[in-house]
Residue frames as a rotation matrix with the C-alpha (Angstrom) as fourth column:
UNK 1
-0.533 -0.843 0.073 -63.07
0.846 -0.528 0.074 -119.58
-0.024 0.101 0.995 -25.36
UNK 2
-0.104 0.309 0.945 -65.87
0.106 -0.942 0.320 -117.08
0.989 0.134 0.065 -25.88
UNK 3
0.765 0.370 -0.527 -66.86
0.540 0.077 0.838 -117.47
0.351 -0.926 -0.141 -22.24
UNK 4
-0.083 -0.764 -0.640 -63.28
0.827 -0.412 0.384 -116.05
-0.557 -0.497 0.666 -21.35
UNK 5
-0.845 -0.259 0.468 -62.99
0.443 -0.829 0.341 -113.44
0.300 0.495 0.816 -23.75
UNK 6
0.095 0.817 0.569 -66.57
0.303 -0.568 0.765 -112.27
0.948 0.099 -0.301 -22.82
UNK 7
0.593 -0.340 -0.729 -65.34
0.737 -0.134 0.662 -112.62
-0.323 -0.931 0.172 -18.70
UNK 8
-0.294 -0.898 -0.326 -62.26
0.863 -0.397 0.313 -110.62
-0.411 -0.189 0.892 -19.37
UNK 9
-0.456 0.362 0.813 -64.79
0.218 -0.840 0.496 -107.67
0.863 0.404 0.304 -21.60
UNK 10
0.480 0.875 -0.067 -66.97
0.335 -0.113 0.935 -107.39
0.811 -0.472 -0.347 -18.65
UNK 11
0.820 0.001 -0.573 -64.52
0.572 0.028 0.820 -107.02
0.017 -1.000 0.023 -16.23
UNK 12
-0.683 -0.724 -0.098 -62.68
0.663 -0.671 0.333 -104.28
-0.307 0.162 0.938 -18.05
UNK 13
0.029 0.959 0.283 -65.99
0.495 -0.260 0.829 -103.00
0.868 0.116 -0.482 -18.69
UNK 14
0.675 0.396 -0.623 -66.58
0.689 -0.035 0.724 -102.76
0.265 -0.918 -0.296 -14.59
UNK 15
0.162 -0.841 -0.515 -63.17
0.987 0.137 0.088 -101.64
-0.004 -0.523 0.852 -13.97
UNK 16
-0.605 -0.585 0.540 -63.44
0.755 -0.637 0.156 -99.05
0.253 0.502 0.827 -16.24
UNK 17
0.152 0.751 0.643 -66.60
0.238 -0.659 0.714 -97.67
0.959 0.044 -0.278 -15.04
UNK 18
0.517 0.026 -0.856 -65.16
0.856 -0.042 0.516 -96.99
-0.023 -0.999 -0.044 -11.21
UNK 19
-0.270 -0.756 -0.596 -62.52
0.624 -0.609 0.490 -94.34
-0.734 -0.240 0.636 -11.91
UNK 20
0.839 0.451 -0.305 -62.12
-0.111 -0.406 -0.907 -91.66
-0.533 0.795 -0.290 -14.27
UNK 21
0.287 -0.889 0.357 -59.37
0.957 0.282 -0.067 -91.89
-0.041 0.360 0.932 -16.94
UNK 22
-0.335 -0.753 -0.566 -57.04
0.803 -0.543 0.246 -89.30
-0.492 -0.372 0.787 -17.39
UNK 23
-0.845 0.241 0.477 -58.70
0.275 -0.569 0.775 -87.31
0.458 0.786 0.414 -20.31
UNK 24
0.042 0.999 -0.012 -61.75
0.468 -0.009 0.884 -86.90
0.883 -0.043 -0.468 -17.92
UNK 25
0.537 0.087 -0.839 -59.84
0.761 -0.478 0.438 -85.65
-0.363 -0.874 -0.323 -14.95
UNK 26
-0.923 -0.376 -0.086 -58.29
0.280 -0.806 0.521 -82.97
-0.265 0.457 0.849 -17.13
UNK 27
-0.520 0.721 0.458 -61.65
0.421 -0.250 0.872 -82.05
0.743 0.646 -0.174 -17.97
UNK 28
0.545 0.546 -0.636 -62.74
0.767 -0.019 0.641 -81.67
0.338 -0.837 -0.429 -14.18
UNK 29
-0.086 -0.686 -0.723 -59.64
0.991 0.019 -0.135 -79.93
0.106 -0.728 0.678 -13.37
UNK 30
-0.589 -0.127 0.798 -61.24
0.299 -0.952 0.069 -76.26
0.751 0.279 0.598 -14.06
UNK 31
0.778 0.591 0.215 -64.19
-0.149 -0.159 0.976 -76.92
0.611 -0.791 -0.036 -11.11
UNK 32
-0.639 -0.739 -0.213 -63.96
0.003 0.275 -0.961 -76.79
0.769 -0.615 -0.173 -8.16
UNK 33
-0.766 0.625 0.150 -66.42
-0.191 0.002 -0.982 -76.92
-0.614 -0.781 0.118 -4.99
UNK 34
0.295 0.865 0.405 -70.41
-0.113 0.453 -0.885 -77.78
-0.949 0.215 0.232 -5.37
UNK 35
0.639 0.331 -0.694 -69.42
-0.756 0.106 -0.646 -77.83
-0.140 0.938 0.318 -9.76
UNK 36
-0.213 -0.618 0.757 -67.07
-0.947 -0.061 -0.315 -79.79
0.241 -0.784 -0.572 -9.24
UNK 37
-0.629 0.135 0.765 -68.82
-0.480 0.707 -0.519 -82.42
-0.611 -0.694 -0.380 -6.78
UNK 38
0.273 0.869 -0.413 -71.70
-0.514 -0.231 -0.826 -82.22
-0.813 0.438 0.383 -9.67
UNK 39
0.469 -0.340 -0.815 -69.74
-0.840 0.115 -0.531 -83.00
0.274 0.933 -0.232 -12.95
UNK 40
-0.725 -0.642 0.249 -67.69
-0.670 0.573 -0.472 -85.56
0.161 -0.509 -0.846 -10.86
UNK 41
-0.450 0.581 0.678 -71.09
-0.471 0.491 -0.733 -87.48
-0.759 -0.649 0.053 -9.60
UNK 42
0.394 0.919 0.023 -72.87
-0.300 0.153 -0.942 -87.02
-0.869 0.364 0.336 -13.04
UNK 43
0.189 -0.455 -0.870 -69.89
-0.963 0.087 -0.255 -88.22
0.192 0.886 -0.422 -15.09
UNK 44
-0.899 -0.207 0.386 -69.50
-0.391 0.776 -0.495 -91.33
-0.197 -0.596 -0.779 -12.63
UNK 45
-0.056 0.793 0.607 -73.35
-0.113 0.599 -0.793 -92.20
-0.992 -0.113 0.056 -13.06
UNK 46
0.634 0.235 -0.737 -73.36
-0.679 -0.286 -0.676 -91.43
-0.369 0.929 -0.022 -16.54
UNK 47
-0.482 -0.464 -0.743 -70.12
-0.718 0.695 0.031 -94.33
0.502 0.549 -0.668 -17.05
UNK 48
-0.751 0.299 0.589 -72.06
-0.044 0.867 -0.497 -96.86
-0.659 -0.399 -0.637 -14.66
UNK 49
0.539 0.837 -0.091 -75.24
-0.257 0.061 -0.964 -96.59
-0.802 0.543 0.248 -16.78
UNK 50
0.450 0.029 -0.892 -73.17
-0.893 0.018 -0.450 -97.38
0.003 0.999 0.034 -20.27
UNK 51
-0.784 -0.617 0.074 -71.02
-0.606 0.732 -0.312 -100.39
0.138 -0.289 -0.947 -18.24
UNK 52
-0.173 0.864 0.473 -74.98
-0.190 0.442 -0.877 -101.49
-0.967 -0.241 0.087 -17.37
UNK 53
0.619 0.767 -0.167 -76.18
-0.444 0.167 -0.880 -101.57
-0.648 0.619 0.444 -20.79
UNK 54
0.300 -0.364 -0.882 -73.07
-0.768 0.456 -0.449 -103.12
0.566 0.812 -0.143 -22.32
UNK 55
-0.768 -0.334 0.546 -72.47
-0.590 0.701 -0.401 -105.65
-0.249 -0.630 -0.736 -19.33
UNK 56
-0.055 0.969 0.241 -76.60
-0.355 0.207 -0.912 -106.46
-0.933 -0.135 0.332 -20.52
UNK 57
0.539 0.165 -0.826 -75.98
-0.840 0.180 -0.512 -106.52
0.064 0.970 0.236 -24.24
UNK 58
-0.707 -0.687 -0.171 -72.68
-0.685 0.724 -0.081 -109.22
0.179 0.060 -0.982 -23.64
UNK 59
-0.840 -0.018 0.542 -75.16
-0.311 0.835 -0.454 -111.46
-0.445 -0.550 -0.707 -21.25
UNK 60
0.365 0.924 0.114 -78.46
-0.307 0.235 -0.922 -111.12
-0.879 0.301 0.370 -23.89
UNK 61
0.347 -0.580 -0.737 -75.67
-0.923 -0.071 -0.379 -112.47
0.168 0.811 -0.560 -26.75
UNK 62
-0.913 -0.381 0.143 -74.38
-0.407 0.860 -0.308 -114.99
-0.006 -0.340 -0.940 -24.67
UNK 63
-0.344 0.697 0.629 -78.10
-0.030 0.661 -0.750 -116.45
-0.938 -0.277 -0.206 -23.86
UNK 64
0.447 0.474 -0.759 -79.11
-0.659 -0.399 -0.638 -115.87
-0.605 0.785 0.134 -27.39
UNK 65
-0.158 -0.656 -0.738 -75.91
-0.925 0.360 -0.122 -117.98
0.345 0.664 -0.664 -28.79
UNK 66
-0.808 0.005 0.589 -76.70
-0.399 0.730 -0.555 -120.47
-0.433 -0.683 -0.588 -25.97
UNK 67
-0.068 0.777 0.625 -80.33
-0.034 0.625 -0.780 -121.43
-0.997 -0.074 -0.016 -27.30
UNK 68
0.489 -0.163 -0.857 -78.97
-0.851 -0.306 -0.428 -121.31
-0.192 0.938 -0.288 -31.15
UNK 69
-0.659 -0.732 -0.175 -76.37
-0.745 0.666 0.021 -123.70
0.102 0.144 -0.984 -30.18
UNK 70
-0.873 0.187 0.451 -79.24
-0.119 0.814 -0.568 -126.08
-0.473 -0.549 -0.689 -28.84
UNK 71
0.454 0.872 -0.183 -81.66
-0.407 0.020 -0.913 -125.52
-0.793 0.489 0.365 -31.61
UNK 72
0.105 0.249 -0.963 -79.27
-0.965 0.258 -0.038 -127.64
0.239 0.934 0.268 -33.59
């Protein structure tokens, strides 16, 4: 059961890091041209980089619980 519940975090994790949510395009909506194209790129790299390090923390937990379970 953790195996699903960690699948289904990760892949609302991912999902969430493609788009922006609504509270973030209300935040864009004052640029416009090159600022704009900027804030829009560096808010997009800025949610892939936190979906990386918590997509990493799930799978160094899982491998961690995995050789616990077999150290008893």
């Amino acid at each position: 059961m953790s195996s699903k519940v960690s699948d289904r975090t990760t892949m609302a994790a991912l999902n969430a890091s493609q788009s922006l949510s609504p509270t973030e395009q209300k935040m864009l909506q004052g640029l416009s041209g090159d600022d704009y194209k900027r804030a829009h790129a560096q808010l997009m790299l800025q949610k892939q980089s936190e979906t990386v390090n918590f997509v990493t923390n799930i799978l160094k937990n899982n491998t961690t619980m995995s050789v616990l379970a077999n150290l008893k």
